[in-house]
C-alpha positions in Angstrom: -19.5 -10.7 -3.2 -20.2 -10.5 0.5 -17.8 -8.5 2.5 -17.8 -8.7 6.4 -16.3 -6.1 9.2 -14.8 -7.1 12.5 -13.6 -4.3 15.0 -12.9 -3.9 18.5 -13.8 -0.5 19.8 -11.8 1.3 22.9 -14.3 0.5 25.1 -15.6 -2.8 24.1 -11.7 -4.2 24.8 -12.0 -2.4 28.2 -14.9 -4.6 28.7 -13.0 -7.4 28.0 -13.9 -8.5 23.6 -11.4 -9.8 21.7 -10.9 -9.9 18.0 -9.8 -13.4 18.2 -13.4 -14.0 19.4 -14.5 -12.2 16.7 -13.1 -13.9 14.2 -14.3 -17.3 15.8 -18.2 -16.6 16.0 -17.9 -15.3 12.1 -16.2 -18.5 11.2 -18.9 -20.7 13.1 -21.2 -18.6 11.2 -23.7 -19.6 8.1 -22.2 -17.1 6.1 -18.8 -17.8 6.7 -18.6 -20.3 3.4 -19.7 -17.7 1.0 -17.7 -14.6 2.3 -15.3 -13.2 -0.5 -13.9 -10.3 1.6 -13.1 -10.0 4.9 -12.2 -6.4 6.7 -10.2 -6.3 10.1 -10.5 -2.8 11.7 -9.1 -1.9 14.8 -8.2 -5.1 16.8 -8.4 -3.2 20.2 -6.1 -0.4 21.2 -3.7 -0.3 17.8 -1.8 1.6 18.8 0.0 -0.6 21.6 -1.4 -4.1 21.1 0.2 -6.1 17.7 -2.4 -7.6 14.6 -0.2 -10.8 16.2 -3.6 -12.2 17.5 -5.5 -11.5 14.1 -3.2 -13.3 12.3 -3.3 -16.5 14.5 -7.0 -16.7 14.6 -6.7 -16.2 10.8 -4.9 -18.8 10.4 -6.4 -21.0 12.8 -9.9 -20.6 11.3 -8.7 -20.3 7.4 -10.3 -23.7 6.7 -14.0 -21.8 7.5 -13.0 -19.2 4.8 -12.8 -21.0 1.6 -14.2 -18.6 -0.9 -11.9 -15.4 0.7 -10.4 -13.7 -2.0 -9.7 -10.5 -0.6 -7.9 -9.5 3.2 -7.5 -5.9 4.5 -5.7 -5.6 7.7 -5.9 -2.5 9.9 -9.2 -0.3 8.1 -9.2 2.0 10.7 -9.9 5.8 10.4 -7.4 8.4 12.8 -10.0 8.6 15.2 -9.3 5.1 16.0 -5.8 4.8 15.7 -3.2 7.3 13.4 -1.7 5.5 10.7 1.2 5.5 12.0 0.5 4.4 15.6 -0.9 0.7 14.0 1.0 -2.1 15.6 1.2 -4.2 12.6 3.2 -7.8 13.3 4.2 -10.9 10.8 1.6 -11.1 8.3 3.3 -13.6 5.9 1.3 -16.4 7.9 -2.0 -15.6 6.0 -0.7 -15.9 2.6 -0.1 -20.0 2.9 -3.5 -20.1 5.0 -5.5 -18.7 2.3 -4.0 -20.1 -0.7 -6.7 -18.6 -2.9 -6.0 -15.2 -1.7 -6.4 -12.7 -4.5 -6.0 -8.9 -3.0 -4.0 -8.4 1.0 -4.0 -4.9 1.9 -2.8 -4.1 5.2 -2.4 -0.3 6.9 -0.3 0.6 9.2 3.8 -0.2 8.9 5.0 -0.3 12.7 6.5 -3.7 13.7 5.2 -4.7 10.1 7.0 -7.8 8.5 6.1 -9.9 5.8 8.9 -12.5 6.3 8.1 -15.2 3.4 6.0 -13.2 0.9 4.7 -15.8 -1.3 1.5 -16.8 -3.0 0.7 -18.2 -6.5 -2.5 -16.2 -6.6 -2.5 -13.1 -5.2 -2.9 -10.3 -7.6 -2.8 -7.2 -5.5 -0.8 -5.9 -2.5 -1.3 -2.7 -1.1 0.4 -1.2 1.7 -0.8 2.2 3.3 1.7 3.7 5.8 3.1 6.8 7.0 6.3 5.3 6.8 7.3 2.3 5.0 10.6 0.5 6.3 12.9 -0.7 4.5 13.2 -4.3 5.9 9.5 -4.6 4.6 10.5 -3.2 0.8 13.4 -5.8 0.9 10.8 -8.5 1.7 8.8 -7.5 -1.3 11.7 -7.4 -3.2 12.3 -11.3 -2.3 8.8 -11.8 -2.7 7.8 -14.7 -5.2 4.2 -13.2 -6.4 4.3 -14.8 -10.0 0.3 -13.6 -10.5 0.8 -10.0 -9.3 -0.9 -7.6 -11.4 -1.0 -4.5 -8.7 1.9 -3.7 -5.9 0.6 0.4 -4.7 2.7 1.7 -1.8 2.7 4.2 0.1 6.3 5.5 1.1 5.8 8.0 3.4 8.2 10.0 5.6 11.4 9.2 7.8 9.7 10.7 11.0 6.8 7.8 10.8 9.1 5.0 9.4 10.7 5.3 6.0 14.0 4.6 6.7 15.0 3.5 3.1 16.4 5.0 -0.3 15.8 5.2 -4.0 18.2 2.0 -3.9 15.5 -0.1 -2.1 12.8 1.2 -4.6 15.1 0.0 -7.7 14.6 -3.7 -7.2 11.0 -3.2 -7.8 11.2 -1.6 -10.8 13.8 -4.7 -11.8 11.9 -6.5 -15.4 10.3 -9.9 -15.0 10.4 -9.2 -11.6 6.6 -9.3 -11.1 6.0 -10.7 -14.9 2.1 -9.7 -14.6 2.5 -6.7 -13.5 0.3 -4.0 -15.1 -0.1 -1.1 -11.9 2.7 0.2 -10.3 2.5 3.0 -7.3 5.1 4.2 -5.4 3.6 7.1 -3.8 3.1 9.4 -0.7 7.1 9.7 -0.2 8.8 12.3 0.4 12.0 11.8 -2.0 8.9 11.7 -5.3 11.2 13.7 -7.5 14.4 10.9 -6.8 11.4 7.9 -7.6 10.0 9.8 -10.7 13.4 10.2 -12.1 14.6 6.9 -11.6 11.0 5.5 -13.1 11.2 7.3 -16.2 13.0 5.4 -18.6 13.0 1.8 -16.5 12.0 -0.8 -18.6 9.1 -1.8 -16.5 7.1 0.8 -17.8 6.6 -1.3 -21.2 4.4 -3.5 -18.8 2.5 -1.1 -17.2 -0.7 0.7 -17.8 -0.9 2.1 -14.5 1.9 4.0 -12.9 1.2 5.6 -9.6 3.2 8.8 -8.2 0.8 10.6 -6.1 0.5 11.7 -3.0 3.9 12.7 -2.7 6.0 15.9 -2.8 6.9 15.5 -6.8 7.6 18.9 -8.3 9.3 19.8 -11.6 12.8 18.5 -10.7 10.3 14.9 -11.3 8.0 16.2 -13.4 10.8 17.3 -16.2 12.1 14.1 -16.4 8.7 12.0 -16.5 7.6 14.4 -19.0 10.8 13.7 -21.6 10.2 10.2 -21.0 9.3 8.1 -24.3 8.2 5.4 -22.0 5.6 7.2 -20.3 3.7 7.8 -23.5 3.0 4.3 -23.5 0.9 4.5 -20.2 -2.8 4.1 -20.1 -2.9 6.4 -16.5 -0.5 8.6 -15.0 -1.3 9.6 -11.8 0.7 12.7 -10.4 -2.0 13.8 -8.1 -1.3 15.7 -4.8 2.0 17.6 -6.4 4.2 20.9 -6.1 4.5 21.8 -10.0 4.6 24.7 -10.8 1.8 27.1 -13.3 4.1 26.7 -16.4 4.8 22.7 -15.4 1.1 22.0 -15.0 0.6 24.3 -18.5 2.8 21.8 -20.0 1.1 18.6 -18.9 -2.5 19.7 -19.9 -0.8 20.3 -23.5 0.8 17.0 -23.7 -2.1 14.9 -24.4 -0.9 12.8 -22.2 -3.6 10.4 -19.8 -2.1 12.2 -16.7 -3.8 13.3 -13.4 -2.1 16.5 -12.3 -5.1 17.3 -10.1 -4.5 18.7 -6.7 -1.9 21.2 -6.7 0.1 21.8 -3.3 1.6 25.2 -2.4 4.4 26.0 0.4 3.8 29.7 2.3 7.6 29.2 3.8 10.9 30.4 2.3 12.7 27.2 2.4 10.3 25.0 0.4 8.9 22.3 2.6 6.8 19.4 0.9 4.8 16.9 2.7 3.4 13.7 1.1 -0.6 13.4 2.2 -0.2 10.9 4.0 2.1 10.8 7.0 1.0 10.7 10.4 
């Protein structure tokens, strides 16, 4: 597999380069035929200008692409741009430009849309935010993705975006809804204990062999219910990392047998409790 990076630094946009550019000279390029997997980094200042200009060179330049099979938009470390500073814009575009598309994963959830999520192919969608709105988790939820096999998401906080509920999580978890489906994460949120709870006897666990709640501020409220769950026992992984259990709740998962990663323990030094998924800012 070849895999290919384009980035615009600060001062390389000061002095005038352009991602759009960038994305032309790689697609007038030998290797542009073979390449499987195609990174965009920062696109030039983030956190004010939109990935609107990625996605139109994309687009205009998909023909030069035809073995891509995997797409990550906005690979950019803090240093660059905070997660929740990326000015992310309409991605759907790429999906009809790439019909052989088999993994998009985008960061950054400010201005993000994905207005007509649809694609025979694709088999993984991940979105990393701090914040995750829930205009975007009703667009998933609309989303015709027949060949899905992995949706991971990453909640976050209301302070960097997540202005949902529980009630926009539960369509989903909805059966037959993504009939391939085999991982499931719904992670880095702060209302973990409400998803794990909700998650613990929906059907759609007979499907999976992945289900992902890490990251997030689960503690035993969650953890008591996933743990009574007969269909969690049929899971392959359970991944629980980055949590507030308690000794005795942690005791009780290492003597359940169960293929669960409880790894990474959080603690709060304040008297009223706070938890904070990893991942917000």
């Amino acid at each position: 597999m070849s895999e290919v990076k384009l980035a615009i630094g600060y001062d390389e946009f000061e002095d005038g380069q352009r991602i759009e550019t960038a994305i032309e000279s790689l697609s007038a390029s030998p290797e542009a035929a073979s390449l499987s997997s195609l990174i965009i980094g920062d696109w030039g200042q983030a956190y004010e200008n939109s990935s609107e200009e990625v996605v139109e060179a994309l687009v205009k330049h998909s023909a030069s692409f035809p073995a891509l099979r995997k797409l990550f938009i906005g690979e950019m470390g803090y240093e660059e741009c905070e997660i929740s500073w990326i000015t992310q814009s309409d991605l759907s575009p790429l999906l009809p430009a790439f019909p052989e598309l088999q993994s998009l994963t985008i960061q950054g959830g400010n201005e993000l849309s994905l207005s007509k999520l649809q694609h025979d192919k694709l088999e993984e969608l991940i979105i990393i935010t701090g914040g995750l709105g829930k205009a975007v988790l009703a667009q998933i939820a609309a989303s015709e993705l027949p060949n899905l096999r992995k949706l991971e998401l990453y909640l976050g906080v209301e302070d960097y975006g997540f202005d949902g509920s529980l009630a926009d999580l539960i369509p989903l978890m909805e059966p037959g809804k993504f009939p391939k489906l085999t991982y499931l994460g719904l992670k880095n949120s702060e209302i973990q204990d409400e998803i794990a709870i909700a998650v613990a006897d929906a059907p759609i666990l007979d499907q999976l062999d992945t289900l992902d709640l890490s990251l997030g501020t689960l503690s035993d409220e969650g953890a008591e219910v996933l743990l009574a769950s007969e269909r969690i026992k049929g899971l392959k992984a359970l991944n629980l990392s980055h949590h507030y259990m308690s000794d005795e709740m942690l005791a009780r998962w290492k003597d359940s047998g169960l293929p669960a990663d409880v790894s990474d323990r959080q603690t709060t030094d304040d008297d009223e409790d706070w938890r904070y998924p990893s991942i917000t800012e």
